[in-house]
C-alpha positions, 0 to 999 in steps of 0.5 A: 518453447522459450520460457516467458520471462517476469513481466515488469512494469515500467513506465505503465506498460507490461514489458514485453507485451507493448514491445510486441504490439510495437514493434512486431506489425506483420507484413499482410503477405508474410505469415508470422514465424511460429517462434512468434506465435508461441510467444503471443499465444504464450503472453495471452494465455499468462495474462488470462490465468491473473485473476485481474492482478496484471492489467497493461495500463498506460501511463500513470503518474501513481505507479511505481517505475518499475515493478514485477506483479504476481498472481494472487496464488504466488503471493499466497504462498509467502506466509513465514514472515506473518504473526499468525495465519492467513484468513481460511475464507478467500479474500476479496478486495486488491491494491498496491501500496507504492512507494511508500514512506515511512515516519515512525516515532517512539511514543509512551503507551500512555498518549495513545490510550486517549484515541483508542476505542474500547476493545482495542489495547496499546501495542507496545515493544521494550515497554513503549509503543509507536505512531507512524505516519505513512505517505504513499501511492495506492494503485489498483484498488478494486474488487477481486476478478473486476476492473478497477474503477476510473479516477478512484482506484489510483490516488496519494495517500497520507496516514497516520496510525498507530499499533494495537491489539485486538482479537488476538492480533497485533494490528494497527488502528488509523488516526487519520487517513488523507487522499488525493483524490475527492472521489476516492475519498468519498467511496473508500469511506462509504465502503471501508467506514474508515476516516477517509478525507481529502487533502491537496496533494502533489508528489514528485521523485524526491518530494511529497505535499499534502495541505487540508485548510479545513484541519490545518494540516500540512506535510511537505517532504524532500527526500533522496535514495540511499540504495541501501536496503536496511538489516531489519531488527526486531522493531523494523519489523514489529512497525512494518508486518502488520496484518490486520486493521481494526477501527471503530465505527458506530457502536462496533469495530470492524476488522480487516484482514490484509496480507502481502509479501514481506516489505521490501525496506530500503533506507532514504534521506530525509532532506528536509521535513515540515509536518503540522498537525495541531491534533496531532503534534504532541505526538509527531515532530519533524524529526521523526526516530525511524524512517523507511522507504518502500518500492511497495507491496501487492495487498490482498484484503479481506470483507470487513467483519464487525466485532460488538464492543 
């Protein structure tokens, strides 16, 4: 049997399985090659063992051109690039972060402790630490072996976090976090207890807007593909391979585990930036130190846990 070829995303349909129902509509009075039914029976029987990761989804504007989509177990398997173990207990939230931007600026330890809840500790590298602000596409957002859920699974994202430590781990702490979509925002903040709130945002192939009145926030970005993918030095990864979250709520901290392969980093050209954030501007500017870009990442998330102050 012809072995079934990597199942891409492009455009929102499965390649493969749309050109099949497309363009194989079978004469009633000729019967189907074997050939043909092998593949079929083939593609169903690769879609059933996905445990609810490969969806054949028609078009939409979040997701990215072009992505393959592996199994939970496939994903499982890439562990090296962790700085520590993948949770024992089986996970149970799914997402994508898509086409992620990344703005890292280098900051002193000293104006991050005045956000930080007590418990958790500044994360520094070379005797500094970084703030980073992250705009991108989630996707797919739901719970394990259930469908995502429609108008809240797939927004724009913004936020803006920073790098800490807490419980023995290197993770980051989110100082803002900014959705697309009112719905979504209200669910995830329900659910998660993390700062969700909306923003207007509108996103292209080469820009990203996002405008909150009510906090007089603003970002706009124009941006070009480099096609270059960058050499990754030690502080390329010390920003981008973070595996946990930790953020306050009430009189506790919650803990999410989170795992994914490797980002794929590539490098983009920042045409033109404009951010204001009035909390935040003595900490971001419109020239950020690093930037990257990523096609994404497939996430596999943990249940919250709760750690007392």
């Amino acid at each position: 049997m012809e072995k079934l070829k990597p199942l891409l995303l492009q455009g929102g349909e499965l390649n493969g399985v749309t050109n099949i129902n497309d363009n194989c509509k079978l004469d009633n009075k000729r019967k189907p090659t074997p050939s043909l039914i092998g593949k079929v029976d083939l593609i169903s029987k690769e879609k059933s063992k996905t445990e609810g990761l490969i969806r054949s989804v028609k078009s939409n504007k979040f997701l990215a051109s072009e992505k393959y989509i592996m199994k939970a177990k496939e994903i499982l398997k890439y562990t090296k690039h962790r700085p520590f173990e993948v949770p024992s207990r089986s996970w149970k939230f799914y997402q994508e972060w898509n086409k992620a931007i990344f703005l890292h600026w280098e900051i002193t330890p000293e104006q991050i402790i005045p956000f930080l809840p007590k418990g958790v500790s500044v994360d520094t590298i070379h005797g500094k630490t970084w703030v980073s602000l992250v705009a991108f596409n989630m996707n797919n957002i739901g719970v394990r072996s259930l469908p995502k859920v429609p108008h809240i699974s797939d927004f724009h994202e913004i936020n803006i976090r920073v790098y800490i430590t807490c419980n023995g781990k290197p993770s980051v702490y989110f100082l803002s976090m900014e959705g697309s979509k009112r719905s979504s925002c209200k669910v995830l903040k329900a659910m998660s207890k993390f700062p969700y709130y909306y923003s207007k945002m509108e996103r292209t192939d080469f820009s990203f807007t996002s405008e909150n009145k009510n906090y007089n926030n603003s970002f706009y970005t124009e941006y070009r593909f480099d096609n270059k993918h960058i050499i990754k030095d030690e502080t390329d990864i010390w920003l981008t391979e973070r595996y946990a979250v930790f953020q306050d709520y009430k009189n506790h901290i919650i803990e999410y585990d989170v795992h994914h392969v490797e980002w794929p980093i590539e490098s983009i050209s920042i045409k033109k930036l404009e951010l204001d954030y009035p909390k935040f501007n003595h900490l971001i500017n419109n020239k950020p130190d690093r930037i990257h870009y990523s096609k994404g990442v497939q996430v596999l998330t943990w249940d919250k846990r709760k750690l007392m102050l």
